[in-house]
VEXKOLMI-840642 format. One record per residue (C-alpha): residue number from 1; residue in three letters; x negated, y negated, z. Coordinates in nm, 2 decimals, padded with zeros to 4 digits, always signed. Example, Ala and Ser with C-alpha at 12.3 -4.5 7.8 and 13.67 -1.06 7.14 Angstrom:
resi; resn; X; Y; Z
1; ALA; -01.23; +00.45; +00.78
2; SER; -01.37; +00.11; +00.71
//
This chain:
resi; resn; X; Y; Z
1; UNK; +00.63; -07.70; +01.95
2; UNK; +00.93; -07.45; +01.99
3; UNK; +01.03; -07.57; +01.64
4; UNK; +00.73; -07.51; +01.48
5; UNK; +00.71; -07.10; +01.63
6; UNK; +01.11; -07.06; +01.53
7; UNK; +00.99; -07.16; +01.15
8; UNK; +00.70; -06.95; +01.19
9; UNK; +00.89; -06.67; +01.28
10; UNK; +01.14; -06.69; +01.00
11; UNK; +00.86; -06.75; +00.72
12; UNK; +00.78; -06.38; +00.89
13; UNK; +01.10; -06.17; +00.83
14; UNK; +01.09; -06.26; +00.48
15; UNK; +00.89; -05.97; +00.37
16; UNK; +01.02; -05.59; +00.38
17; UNK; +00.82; -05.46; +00.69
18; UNK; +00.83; -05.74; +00.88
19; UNK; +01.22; -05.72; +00.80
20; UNK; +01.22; -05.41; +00.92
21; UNK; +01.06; -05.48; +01.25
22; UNK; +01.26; -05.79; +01.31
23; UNK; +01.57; -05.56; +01.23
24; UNK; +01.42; -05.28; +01.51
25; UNK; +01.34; -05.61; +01.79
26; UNK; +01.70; -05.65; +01.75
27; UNK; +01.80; -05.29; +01.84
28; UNK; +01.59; -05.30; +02.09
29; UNK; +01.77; -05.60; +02.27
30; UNK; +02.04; -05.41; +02.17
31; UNK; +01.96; -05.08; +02.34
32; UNK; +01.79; -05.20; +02.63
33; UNK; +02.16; -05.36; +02.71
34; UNK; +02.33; -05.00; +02.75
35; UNK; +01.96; -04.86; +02.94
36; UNK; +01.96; -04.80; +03.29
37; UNK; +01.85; -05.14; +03.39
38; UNK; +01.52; -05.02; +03.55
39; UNK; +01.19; -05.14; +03.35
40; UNK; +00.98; -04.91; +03.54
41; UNK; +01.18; -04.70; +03.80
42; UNK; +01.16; -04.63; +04.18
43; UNK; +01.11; -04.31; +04.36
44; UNK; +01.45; -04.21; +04.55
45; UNK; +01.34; -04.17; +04.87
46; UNK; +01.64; -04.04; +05.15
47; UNK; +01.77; -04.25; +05.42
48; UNK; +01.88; -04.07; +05.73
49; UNK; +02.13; -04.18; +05.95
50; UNK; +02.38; -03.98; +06.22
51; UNK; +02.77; -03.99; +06.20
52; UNK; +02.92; -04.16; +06.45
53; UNK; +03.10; -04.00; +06.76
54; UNK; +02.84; -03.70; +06.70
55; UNK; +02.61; -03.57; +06.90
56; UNK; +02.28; -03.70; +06.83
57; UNK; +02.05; -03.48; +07.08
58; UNK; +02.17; -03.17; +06.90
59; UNK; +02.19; -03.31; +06.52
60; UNK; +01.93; -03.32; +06.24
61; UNK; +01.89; -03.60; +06.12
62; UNK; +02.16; -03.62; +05.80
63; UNK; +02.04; -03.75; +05.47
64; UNK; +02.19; -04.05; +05.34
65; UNK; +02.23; -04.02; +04.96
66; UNK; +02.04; -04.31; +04.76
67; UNK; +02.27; -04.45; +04.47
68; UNK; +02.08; -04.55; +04.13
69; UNK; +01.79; -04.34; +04.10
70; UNK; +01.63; -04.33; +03.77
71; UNK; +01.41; -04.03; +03.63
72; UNK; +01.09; -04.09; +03.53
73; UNK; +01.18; -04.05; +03.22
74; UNK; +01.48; -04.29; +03.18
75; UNK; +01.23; -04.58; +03.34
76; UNK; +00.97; -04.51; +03.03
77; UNK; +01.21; -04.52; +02.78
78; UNK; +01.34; -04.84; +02.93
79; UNK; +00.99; -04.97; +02.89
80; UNK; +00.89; -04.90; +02.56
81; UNK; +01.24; -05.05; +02.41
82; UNK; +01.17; -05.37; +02.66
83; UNK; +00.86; -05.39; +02.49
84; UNK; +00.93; -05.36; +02.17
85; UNK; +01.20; -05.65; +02.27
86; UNK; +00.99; -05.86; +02.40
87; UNK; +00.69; -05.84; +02.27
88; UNK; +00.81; -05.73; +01.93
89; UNK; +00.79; -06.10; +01.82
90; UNK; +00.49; -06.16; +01.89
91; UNK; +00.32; -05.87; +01.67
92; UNK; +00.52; -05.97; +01.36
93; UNK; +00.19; -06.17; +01.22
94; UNK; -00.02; -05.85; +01.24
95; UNK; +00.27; -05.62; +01.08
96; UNK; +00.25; -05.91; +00.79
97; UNK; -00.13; -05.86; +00.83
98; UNK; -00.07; -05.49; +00.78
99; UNK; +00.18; -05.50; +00.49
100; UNK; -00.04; -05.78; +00.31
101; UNK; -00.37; -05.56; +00.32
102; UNK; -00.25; -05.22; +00.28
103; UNK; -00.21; -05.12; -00.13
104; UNK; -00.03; -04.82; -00.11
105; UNK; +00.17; -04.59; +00.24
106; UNK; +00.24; -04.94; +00.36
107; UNK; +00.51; -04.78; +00.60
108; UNK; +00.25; -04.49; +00.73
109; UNK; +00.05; -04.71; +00.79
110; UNK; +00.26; -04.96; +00.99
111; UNK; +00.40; -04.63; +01.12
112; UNK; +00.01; -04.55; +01.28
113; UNK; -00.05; -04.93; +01.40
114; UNK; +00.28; -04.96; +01.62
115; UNK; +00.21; -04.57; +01.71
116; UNK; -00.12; -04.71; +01.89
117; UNK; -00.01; -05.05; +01.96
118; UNK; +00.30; -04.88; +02.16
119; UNK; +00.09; -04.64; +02.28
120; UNK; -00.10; -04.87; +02.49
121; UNK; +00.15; -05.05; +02.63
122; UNK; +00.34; -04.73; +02.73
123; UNK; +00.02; -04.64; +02.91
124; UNK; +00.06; -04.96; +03.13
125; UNK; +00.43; -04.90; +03.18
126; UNK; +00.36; -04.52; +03.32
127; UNK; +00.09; -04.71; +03.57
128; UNK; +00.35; -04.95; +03.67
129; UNK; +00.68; -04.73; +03.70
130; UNK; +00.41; -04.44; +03.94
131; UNK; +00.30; -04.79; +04.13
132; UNK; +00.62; -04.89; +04.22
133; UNK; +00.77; -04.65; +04.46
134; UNK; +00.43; -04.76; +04.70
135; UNK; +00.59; -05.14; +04.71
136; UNK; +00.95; -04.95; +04.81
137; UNK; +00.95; -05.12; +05.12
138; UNK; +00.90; -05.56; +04.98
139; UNK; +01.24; -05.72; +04.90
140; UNK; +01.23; -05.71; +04.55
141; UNK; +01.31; -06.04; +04.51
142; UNK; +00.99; -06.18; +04.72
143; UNK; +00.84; -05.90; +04.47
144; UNK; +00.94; -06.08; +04.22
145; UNK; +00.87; -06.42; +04.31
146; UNK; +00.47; -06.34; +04.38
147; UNK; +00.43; -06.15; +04.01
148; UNK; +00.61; -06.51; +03.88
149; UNK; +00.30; -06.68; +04.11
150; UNK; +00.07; -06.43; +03.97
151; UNK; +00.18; -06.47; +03.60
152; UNK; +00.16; -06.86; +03.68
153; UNK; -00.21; -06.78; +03.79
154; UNK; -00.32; -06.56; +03.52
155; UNK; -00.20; -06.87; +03.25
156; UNK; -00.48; -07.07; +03.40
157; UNK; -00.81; -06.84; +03.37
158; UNK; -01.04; -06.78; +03.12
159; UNK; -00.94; -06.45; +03.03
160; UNK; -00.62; -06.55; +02.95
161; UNK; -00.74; -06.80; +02.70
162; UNK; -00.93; -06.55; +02.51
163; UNK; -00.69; -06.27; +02.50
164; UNK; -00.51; -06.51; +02.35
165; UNK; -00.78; -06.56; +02.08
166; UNK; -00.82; -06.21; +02.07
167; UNK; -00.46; -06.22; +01.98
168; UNK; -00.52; -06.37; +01.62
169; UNK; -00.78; -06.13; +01.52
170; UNK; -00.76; -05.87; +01.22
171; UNK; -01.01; -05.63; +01.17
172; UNK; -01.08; -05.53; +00.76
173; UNK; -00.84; -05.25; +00.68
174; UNK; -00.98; -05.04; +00.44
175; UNK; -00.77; -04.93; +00.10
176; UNK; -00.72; -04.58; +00.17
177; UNK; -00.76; -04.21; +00.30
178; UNK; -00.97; -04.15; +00.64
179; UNK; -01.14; -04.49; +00.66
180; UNK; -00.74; -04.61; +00.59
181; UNK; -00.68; -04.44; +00.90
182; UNK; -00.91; -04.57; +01.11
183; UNK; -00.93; -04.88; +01.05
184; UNK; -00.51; -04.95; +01.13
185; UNK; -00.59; -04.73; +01.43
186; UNK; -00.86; -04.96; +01.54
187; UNK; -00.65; -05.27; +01.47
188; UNK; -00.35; -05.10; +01.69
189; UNK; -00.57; -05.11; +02.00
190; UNK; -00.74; -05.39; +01.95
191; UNK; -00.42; -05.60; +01.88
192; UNK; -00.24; -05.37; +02.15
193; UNK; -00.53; -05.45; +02.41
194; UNK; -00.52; -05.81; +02.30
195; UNK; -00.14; -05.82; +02.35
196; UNK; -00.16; -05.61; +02.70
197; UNK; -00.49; -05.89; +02.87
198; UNK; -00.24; -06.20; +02.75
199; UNK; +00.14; -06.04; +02.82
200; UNK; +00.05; -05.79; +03.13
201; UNK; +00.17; -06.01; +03.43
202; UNK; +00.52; -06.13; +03.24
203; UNK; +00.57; -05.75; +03.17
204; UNK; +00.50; -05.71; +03.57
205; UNK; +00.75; -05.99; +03.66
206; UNK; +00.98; -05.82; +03.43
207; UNK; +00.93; -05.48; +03.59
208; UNK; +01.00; -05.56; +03.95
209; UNK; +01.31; -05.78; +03.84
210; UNK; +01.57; -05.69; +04.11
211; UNK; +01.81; -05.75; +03.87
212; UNK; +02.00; -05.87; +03.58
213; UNK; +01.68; -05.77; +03.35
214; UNK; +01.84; -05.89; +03.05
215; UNK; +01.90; -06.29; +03.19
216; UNK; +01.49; -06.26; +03.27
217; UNK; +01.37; -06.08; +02.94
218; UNK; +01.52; -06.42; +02.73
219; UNK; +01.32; -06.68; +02.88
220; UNK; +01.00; -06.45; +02.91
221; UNK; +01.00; -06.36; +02.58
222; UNK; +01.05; -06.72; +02.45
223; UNK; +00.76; -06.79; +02.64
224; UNK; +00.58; -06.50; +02.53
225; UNK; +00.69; -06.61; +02.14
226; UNK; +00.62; -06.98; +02.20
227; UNK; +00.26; -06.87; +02.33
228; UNK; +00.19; -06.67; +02.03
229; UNK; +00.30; -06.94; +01.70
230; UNK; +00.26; -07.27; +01.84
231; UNK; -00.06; -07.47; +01.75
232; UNK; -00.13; -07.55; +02.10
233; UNK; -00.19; -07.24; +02.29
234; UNK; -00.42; -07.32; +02.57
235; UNK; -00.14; -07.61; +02.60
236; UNK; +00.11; -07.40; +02.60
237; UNK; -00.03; -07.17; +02.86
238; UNK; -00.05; -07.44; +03.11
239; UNK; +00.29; -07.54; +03.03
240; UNK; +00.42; -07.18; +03.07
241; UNK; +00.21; -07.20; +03.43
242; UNK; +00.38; -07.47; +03.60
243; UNK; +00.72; -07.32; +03.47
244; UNK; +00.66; -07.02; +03.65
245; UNK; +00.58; -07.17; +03.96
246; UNK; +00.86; -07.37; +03.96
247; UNK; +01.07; -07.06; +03.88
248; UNK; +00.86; -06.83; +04.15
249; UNK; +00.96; -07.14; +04.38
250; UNK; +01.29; -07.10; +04.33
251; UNK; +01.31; -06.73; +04.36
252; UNK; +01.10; -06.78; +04.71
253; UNK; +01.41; -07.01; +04.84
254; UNK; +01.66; -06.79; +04.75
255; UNK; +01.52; -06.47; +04.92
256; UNK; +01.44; -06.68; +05.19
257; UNK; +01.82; -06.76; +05.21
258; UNK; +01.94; -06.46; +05.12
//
């Protein structure tokens, strides 16, 4: 099954676009190595604490700085490029779509689909990283163990299975000027959208990752790949489900220990 989505994806990157995006996945990994490793970022909030030997009746309190505190900004950014890592793969079909159906401007209009497709997604990252800061106080990694149970979860409903139906659709793409237009921006969101109801809770495990982000991303995005080309992908779901519990198990014992 893993065989058949590797030669899937390499029958892919043979055209020029979808070279192109294949080429920008792989900047992406590469960039996200040198990011900030914060997928969606946390709030700094000051500890206080006293000096020792002081006198604490007639002290303020004394603000303890907080080391690694990403702006908003630098957690966004770190979203989008671990999105277009991870789930870069998985869109390759609909860029080939693209490519394949559009005469002429092929790259403006690739340019407008990943503009929505990315917008989207950016959308949820912004919800996530503002979330965040309110789950400040949960060990992160018994945060990250219960989004690997909810991914696990989320693999087994309905909605899961069709998102990932909704995942294969096209929608006609007209040959040119406004109708042009609309018709990629309508495919962006409804691929996007498709993409976001299948991929959301990985992208969540992802995000509260305490760390090593990079170690995580691999497997989740095999899974997310393997989902996307195999033959089987109600199959695979299930598969990917009891994979997760096993790893939110694992995670659970070692915060448990920790």
């Amino acid at each position: 099954m893993v065989a058949n989505a590797i030669q899937r994806v390499r029958e892919l990157v043979a055209g020029r676009y979808t070279g192109i995006t294949t080429a920008i996945i792989l900047l992406s990994w590469l960039g996200f190595a040198f990011l900030p490793q914060h997928a969606a970022g946390h709030t700094p909030a000051p500890v206080t604490g006293h000096m020792h030997g002081m006198d604490h009746a007639n002290m303020a309190p004394m603000a303890t700085p907080v080391v690694h505190q990403p702006v908003l900004w630098v957690a966004i950014v770190s979203w989008i490029v671990m999105t277009i890592a991870m789930m870069g793969p998985a869109t390759l079909p609909a860029v080939q779509y693209v490519e394949q159906n559009t005469p002429r401007g092929r790259g403006r209009a690739l340019t407008v689909y990943a503009a929505v497709w990315l917008a989207l997604w950016t959308a949820v990252g912004l919800l996530i990283t503002l979330a965040l800061p309110m789950a400040a106080n949960i060990n992160r990694w018994w945060m990250f163990g219960g989004a690997l149970l909810l991914a696990a979860i989320w693999q087994l409903t309905p909605w899961k299975c069709r998102a990932l139906g909704d995942c294969h659709r096209s929608t006609p793409l007209p040959p040119g000027g406004w109708p042009a237009a609309k018709g990629l921006i309508g495919f962006g969101a409804v691929s996007g959208w498709a993409c976001i109801r299948s991929c959301w809770a990985m992208m969540l495990t992802m995000a509260v990752a305490p760390s090593a982000h990079l170690l995580w991303m691999v497997p989740l995005t095999v899974a997310v790949t393997w989902e996307r080309f195999t033959r089987y992908p109600r199959r695979t779901a299930r598969i990917l489900a009891v994979l997760f519990v096993v790893a939110a198990a694992a995670v659970g014992i070692f915060a448990a220990v920790q």
